[in-house]
N, CA, C and O atoms as a CHARMM CRD file, in Angstrom:
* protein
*
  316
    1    1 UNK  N     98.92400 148.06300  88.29800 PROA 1      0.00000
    2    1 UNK  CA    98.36800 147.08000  87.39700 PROA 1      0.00000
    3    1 UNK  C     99.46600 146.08300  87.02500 PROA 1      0.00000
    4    1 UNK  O    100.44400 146.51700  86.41500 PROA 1      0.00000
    5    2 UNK  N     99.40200 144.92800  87.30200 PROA 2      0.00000
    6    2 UNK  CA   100.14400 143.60500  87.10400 PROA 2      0.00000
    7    2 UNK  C     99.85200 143.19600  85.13600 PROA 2      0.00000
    8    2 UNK  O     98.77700 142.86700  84.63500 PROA 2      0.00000
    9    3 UNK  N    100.72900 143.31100  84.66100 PROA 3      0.00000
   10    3 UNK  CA   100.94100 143.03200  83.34400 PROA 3      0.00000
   11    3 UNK  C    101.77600 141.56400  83.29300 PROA 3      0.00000
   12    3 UNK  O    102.75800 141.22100  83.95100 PROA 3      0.00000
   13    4 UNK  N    101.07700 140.88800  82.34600 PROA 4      0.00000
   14    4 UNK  CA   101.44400 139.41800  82.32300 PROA 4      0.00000
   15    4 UNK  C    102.45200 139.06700  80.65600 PROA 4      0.00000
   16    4 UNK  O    101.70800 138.90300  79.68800 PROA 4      0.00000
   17    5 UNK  N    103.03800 139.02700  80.54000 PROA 5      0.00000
   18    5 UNK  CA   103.50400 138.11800  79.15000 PROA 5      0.00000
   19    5 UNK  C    103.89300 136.74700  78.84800 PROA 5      0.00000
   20    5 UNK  O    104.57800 135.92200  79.45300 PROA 5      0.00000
   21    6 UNK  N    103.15700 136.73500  77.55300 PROA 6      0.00000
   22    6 UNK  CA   103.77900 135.12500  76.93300 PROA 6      0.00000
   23    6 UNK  C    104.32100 135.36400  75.82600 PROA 6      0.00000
   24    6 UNK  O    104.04300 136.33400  75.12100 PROA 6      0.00000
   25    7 UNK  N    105.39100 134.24800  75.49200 PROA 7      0.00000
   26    7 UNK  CA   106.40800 134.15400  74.71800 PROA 7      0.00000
   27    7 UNK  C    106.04900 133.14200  74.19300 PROA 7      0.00000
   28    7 UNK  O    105.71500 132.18700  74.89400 PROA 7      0.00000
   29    8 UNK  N    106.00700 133.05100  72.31000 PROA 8      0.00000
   30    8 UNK  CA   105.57200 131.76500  71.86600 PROA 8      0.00000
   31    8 UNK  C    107.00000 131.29100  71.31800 PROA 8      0.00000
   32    8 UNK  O    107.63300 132.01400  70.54800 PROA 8      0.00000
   33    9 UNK  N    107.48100 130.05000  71.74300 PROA 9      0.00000
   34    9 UNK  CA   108.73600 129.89900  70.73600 PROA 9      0.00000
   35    9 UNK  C    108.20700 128.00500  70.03300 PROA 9      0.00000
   36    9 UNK  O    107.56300 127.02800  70.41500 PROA 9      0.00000
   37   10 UNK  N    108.83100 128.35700  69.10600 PROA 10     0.00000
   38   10 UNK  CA   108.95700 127.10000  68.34100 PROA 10     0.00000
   39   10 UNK  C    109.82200 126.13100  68.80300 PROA 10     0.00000
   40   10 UNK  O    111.03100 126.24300  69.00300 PROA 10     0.00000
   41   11 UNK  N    108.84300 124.81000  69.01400 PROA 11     0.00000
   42   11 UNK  CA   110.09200 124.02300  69.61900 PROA 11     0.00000
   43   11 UNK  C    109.85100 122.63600  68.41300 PROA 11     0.00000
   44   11 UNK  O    108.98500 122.93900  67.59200 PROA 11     0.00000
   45   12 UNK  N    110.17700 121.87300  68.29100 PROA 12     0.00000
   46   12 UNK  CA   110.14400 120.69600  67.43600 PROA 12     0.00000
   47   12 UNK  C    109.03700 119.44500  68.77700 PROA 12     0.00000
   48   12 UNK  O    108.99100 119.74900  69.96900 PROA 12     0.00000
   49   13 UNK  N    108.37400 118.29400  68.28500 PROA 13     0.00000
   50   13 UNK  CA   108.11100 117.59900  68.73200 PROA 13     0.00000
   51   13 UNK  C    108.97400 116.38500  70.10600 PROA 13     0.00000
   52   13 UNK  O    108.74700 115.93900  71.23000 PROA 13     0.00000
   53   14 UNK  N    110.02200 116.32900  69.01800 PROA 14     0.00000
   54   14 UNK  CA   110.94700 115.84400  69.90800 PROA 14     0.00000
   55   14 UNK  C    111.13600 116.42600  70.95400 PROA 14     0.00000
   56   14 UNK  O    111.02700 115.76000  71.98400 PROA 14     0.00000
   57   15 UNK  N    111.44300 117.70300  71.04100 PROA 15     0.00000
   58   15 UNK  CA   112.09800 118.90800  72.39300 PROA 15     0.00000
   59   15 UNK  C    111.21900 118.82400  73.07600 PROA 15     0.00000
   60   15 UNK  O    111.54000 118.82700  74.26500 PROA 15     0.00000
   61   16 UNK  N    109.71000 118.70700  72.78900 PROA 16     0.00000
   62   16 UNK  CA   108.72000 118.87300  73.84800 PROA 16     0.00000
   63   16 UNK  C    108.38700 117.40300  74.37700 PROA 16     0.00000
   64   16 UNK  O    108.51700 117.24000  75.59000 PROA 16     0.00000
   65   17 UNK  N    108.02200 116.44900  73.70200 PROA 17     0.00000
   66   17 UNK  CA   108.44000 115.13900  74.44800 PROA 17     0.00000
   67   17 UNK  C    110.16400 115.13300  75.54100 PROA 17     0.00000
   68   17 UNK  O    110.36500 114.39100  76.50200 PROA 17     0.00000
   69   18 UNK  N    110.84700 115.85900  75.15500 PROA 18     0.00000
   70   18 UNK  CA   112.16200 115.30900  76.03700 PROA 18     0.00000
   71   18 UNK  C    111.55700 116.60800  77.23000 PROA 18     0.00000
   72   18 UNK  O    111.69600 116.07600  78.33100 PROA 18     0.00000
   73   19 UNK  N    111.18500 117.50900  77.36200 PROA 19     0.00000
   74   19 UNK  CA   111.26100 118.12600  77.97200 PROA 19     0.00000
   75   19 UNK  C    110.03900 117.73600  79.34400 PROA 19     0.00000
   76   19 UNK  O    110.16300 117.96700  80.54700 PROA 19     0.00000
   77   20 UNK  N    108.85400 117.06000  78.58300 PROA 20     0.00000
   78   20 UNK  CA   108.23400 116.56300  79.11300 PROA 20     0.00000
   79   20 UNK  C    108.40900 115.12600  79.94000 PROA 20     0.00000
   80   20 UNK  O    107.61000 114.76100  80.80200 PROA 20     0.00000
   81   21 UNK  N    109.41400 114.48300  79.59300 PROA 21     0.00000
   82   21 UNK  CA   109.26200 113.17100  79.87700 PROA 21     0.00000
   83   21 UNK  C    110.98300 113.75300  81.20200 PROA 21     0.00000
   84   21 UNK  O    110.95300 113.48900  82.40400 PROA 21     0.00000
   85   22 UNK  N    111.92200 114.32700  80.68300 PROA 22     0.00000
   86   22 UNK  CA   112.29000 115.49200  81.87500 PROA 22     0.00000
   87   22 UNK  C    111.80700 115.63000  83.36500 PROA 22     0.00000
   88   22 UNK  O    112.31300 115.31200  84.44100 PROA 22     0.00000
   89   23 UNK  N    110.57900 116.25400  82.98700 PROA 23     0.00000
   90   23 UNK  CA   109.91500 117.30000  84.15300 PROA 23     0.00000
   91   23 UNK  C    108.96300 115.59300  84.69500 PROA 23     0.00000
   92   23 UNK  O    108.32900 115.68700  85.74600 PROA 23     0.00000
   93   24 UNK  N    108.94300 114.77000  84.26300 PROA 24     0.00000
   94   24 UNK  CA   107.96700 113.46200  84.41000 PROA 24     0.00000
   95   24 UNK  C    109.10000 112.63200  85.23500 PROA 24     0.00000
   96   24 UNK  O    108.84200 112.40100  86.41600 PROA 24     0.00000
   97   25 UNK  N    110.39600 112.14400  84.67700 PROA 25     0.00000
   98   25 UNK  CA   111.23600 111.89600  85.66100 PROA 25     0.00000
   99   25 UNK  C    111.93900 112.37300  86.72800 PROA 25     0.00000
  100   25 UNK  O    112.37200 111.61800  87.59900 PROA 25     0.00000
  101   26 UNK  N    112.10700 113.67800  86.74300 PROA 26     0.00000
  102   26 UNK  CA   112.19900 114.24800  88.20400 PROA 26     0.00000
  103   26 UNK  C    111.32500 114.19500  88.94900 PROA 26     0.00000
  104   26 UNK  O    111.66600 114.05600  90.12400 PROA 26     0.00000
  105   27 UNK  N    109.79200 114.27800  88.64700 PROA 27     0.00000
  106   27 UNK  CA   108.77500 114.15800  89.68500 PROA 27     0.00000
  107   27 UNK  C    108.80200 112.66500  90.28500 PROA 27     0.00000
  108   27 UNK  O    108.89700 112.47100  91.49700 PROA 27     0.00000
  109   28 UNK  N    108.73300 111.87100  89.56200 PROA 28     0.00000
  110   28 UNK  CA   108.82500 110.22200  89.55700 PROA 28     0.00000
  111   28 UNK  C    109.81600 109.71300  90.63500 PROA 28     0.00000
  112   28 UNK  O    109.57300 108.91700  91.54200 PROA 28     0.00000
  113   29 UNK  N    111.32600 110.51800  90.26400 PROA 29     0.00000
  114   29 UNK  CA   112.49500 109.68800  90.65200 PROA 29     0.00000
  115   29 UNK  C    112.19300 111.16100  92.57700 PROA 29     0.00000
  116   29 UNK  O    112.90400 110.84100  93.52900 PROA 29     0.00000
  117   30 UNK  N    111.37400 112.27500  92.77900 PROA 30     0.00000
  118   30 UNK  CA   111.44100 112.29300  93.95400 PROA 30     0.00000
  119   30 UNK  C    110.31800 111.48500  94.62800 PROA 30     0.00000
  120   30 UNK  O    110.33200 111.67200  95.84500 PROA 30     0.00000
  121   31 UNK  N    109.40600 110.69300  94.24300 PROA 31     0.00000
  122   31 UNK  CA   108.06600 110.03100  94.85600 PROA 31     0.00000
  123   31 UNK  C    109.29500 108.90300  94.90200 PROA 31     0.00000
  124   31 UNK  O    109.01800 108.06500  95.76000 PROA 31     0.00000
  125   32 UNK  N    110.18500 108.70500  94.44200 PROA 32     0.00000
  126   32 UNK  CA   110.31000 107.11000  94.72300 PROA 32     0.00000
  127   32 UNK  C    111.57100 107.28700  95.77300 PROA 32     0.00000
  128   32 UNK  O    112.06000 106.24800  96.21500 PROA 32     0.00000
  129   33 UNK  N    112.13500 108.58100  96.20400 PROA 33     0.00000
  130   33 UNK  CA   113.16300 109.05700  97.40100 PROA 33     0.00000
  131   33 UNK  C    112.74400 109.27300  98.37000 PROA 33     0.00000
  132   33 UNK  O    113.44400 109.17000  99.37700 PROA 33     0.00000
  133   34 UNK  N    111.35500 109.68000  98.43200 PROA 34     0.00000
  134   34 UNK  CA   110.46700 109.90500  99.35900 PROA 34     0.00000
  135   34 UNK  C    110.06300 108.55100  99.84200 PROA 34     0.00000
  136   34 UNK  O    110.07500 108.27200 101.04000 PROA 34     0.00000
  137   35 UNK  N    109.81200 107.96200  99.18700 PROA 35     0.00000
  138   35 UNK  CA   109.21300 106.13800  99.22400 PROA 35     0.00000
  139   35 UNK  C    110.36100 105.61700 100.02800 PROA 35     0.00000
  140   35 UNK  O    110.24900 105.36800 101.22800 PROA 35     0.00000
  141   36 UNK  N    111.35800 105.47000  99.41700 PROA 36     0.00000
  142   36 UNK  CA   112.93600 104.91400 100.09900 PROA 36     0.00000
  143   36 UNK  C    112.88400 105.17000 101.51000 PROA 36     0.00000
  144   36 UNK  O    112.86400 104.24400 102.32200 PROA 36     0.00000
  145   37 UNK  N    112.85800 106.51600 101.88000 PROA 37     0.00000
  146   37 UNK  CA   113.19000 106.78600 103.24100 PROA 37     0.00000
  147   37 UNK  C    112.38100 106.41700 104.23800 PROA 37     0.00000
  148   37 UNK  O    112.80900 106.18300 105.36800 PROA 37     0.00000
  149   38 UNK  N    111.07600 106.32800 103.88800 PROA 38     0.00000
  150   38 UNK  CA   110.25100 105.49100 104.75600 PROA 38     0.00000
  151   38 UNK  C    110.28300 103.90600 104.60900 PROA 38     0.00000
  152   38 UNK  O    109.74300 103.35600 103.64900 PROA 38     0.00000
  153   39 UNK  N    111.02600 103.11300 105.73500 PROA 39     0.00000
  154   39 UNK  CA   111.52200 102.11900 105.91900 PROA 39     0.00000
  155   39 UNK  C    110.65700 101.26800 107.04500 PROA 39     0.00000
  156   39 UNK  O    111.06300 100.18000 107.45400 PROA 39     0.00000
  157   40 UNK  N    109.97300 101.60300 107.30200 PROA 40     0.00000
  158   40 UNK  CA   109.45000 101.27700 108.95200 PROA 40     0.00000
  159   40 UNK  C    107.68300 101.43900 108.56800 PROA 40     0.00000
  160   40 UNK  O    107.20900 102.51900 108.21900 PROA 40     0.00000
  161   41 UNK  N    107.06100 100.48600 108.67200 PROA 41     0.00000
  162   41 UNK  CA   105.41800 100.95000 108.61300 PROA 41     0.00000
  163   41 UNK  C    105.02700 101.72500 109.39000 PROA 41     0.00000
  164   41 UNK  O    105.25100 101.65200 110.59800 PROA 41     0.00000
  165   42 UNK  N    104.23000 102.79700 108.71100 PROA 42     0.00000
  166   42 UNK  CA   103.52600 103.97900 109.21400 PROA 42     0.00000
  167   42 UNK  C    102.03400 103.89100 109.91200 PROA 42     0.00000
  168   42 UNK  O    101.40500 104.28200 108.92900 PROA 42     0.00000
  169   43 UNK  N    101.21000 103.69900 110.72400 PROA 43     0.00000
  170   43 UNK  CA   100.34600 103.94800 111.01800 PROA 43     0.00000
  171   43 UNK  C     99.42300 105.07500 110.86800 PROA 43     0.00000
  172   43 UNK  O     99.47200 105.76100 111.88900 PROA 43     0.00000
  173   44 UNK  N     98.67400 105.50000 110.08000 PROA 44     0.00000
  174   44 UNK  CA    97.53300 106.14300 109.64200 PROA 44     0.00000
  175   44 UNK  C     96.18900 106.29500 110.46000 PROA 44     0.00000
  176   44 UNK  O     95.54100 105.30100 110.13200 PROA 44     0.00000
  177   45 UNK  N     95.53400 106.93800 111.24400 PROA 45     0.00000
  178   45 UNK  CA    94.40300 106.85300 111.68400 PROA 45     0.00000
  179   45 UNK  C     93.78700 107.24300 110.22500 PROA 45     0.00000
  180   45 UNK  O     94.32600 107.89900 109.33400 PROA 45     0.00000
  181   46 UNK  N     92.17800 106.49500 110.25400 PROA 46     0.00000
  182   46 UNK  CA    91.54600 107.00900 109.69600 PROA 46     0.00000
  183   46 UNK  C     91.11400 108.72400 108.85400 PROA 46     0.00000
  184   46 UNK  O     90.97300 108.99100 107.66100 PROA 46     0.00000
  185   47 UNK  N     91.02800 109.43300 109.84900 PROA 47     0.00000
  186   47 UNK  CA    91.25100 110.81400 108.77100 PROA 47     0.00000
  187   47 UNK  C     92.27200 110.98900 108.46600 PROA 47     0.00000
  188   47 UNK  O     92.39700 111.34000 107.29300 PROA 47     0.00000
  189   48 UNK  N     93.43300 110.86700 109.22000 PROA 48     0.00000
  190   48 UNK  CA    94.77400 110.80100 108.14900 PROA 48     0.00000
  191   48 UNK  C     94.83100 109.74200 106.66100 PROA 48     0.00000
  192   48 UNK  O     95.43000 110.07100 105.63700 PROA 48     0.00000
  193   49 UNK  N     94.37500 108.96500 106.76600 PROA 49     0.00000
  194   49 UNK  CA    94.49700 108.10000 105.57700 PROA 49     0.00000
  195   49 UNK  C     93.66500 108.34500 104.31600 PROA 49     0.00000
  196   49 UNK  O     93.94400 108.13800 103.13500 PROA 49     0.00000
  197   50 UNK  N     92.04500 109.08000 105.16700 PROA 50     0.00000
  198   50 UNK  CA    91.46000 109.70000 104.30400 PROA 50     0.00000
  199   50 UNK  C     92.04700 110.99900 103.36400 PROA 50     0.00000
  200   50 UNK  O     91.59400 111.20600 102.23800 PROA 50     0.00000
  201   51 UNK  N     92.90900 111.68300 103.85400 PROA 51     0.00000
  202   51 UNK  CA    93.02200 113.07000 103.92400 PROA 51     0.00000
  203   51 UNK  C     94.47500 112.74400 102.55100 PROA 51     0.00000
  204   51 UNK  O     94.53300 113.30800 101.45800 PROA 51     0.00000
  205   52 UNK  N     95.56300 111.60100 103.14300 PROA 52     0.00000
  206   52 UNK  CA    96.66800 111.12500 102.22500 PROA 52     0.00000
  207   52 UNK  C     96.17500 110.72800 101.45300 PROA 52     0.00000
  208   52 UNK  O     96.76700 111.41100 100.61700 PROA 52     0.00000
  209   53 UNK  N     95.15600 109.82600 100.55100 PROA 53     0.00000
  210   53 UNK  CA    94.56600 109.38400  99.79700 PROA 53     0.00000
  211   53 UNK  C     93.73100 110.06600  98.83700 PROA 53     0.00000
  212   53 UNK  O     93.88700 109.93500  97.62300 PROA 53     0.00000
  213   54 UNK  N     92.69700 110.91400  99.45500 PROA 54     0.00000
  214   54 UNK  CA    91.84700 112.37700  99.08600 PROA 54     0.00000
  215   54 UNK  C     91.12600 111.39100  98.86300 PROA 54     0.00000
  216   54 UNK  O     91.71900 110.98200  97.86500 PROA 54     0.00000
  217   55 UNK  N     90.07300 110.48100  99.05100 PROA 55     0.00000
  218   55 UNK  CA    89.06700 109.62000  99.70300 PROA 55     0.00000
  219   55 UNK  C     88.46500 110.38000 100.68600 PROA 55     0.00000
  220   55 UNK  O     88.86700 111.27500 101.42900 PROA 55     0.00000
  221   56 UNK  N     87.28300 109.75100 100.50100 PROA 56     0.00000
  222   56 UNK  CA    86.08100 109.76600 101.92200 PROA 56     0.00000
  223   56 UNK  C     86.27200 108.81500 103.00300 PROA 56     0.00000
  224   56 UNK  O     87.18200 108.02600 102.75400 PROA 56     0.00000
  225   57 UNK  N     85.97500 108.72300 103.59000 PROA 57     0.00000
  226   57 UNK  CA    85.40100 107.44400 104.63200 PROA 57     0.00000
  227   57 UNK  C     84.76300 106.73300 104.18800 PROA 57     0.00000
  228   57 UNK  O     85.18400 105.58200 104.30100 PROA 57     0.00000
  229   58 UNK  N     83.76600 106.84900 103.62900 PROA 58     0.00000
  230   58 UNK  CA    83.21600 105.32600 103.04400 PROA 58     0.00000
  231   58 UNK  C     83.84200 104.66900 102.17600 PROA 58     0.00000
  232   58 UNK  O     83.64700 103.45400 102.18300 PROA 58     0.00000
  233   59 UNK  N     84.75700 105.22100 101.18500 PROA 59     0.00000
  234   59 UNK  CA    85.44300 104.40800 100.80900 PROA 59     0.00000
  235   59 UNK  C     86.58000 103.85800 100.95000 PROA 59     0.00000
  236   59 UNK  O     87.07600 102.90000 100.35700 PROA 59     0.00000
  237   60 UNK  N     87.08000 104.69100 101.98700 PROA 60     0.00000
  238   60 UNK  CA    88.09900 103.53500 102.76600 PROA 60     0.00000
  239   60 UNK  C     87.41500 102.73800 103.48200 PROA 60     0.00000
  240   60 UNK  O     88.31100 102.01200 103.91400 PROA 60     0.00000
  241   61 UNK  N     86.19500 102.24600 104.04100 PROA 61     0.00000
  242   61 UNK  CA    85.84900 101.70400 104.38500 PROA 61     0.00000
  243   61 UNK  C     85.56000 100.38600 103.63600 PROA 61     0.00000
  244   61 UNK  O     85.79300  99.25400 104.05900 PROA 61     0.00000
  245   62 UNK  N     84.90100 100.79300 102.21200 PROA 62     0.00000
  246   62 UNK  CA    84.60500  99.59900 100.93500 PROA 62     0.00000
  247   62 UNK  C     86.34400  99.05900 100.92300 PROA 62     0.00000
  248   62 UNK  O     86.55100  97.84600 100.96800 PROA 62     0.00000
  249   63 UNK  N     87.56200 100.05300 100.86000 PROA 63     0.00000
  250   63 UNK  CA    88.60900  99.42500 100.57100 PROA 63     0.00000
  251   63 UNK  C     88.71100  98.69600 101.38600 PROA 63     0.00000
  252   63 UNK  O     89.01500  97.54300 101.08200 PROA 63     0.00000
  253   64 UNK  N     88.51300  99.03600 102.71300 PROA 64     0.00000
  254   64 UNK  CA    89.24700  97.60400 104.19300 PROA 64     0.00000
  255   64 UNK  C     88.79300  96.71400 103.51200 PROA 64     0.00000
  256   64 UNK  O     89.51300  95.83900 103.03100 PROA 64     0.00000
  257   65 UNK  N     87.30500  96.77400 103.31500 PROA 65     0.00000
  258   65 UNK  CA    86.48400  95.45900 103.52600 PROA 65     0.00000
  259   65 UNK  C     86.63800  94.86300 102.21900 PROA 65     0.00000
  260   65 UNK  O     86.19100  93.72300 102.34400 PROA 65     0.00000
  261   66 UNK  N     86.92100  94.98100 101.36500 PROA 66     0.00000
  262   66 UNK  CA    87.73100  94.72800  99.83300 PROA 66     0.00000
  263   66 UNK  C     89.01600  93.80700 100.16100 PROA 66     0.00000
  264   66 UNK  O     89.11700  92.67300  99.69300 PROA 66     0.00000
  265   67 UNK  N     90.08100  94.44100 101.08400 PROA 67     0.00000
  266   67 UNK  CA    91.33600  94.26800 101.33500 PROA 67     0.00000
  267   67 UNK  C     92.53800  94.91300 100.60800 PROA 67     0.00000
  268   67 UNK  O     93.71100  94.54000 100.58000 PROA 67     0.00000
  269   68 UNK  N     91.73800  96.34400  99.82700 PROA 68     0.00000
  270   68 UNK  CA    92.69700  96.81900  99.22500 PROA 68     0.00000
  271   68 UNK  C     93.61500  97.43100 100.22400 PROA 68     0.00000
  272   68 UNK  O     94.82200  97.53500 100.00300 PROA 68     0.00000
  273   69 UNK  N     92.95800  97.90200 101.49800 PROA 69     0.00000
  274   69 UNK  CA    93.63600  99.07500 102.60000 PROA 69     0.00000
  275   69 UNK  C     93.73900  97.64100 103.87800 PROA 69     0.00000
  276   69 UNK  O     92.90800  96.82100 104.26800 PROA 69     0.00000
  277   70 UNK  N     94.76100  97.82100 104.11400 PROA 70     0.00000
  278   70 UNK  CA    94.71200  96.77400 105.19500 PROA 70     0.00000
  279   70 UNK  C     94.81400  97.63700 106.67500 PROA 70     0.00000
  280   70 UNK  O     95.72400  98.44100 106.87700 PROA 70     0.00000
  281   71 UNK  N     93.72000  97.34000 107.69600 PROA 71     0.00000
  282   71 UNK  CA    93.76000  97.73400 109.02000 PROA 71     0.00000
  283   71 UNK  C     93.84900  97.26600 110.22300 PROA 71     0.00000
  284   71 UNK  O     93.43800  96.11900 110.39800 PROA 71     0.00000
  285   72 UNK  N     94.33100  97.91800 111.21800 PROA 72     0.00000
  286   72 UNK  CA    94.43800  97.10900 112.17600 PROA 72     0.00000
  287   72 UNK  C     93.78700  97.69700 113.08400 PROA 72     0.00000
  288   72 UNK  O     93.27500  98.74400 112.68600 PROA 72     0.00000
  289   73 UNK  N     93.53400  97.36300 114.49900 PROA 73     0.00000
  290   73 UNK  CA    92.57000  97.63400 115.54300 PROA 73     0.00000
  291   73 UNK  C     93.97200  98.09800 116.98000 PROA 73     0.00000
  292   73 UNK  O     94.67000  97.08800 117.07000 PROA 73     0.00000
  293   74 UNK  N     94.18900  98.54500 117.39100 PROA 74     0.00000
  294   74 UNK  CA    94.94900  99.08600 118.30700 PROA 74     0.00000
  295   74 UNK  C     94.02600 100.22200 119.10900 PROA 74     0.00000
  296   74 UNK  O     93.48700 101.30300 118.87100 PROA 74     0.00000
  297   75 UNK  N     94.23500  99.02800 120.50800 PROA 75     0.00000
  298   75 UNK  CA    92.94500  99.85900 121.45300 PROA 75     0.00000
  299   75 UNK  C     91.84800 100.05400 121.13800 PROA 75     0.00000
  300   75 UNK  O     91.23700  99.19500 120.50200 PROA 75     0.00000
  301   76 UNK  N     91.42700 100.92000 121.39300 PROA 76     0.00000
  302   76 UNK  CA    90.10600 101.87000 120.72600 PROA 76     0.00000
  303   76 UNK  C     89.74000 102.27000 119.68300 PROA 76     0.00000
  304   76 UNK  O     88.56600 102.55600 119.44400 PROA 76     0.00000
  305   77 UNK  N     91.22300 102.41500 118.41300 PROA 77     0.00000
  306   77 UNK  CA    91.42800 102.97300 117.62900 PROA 77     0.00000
  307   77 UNK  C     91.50500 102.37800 116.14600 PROA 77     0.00000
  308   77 UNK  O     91.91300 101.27900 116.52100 PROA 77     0.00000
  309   78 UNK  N     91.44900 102.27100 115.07800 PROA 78     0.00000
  310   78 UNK  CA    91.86800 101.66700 113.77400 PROA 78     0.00000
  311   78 UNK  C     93.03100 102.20300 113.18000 PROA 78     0.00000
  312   78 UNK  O     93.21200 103.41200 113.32300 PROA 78     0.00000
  313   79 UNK  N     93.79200 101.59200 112.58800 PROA 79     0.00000
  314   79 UNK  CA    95.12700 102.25900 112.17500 PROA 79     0.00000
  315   79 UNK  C     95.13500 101.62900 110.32300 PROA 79     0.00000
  316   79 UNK  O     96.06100 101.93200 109.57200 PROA 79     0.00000
């Protein structure tokens, strides 16, 4: 049997804003290292773009045609 515990401690308002805004800039400052290193445009097929996004197809589709998602036609294919 797996036994679980929690620990309540008192923290002040401040501590939990710093701790939060903390754990908010490390996530932040790795999306934007991750961002950096890709230097070169990526090509996306369609279910990949769906799948990076967590979108459907139809609405990447409303986005092309919007111009929020910009696509291109290569061969046979949409990118």
């Amino acid at each position: 049997m797996i036994t679980k515990t929690t620990q309540i401690t008192e923290v002040s308002i401040e501590e939990l804003a710093d701790k939060v805004a903390d754990k908010l800039l490390f996530k932040i400052q790795n999306c934007l290292d991750y961002l950096a290193i890709k230097q070169s445009d990526v090509f996306l097929t369609r279910q990949e773009t769906t799948d990076f996004l967590k979108i459907n197809s139809t609405a990447l589709w409303h986005w092309t045609n919007k111009g929020k998602v910009v696509s291109y036609g290569i061969g046979n294919g949409r990118y």
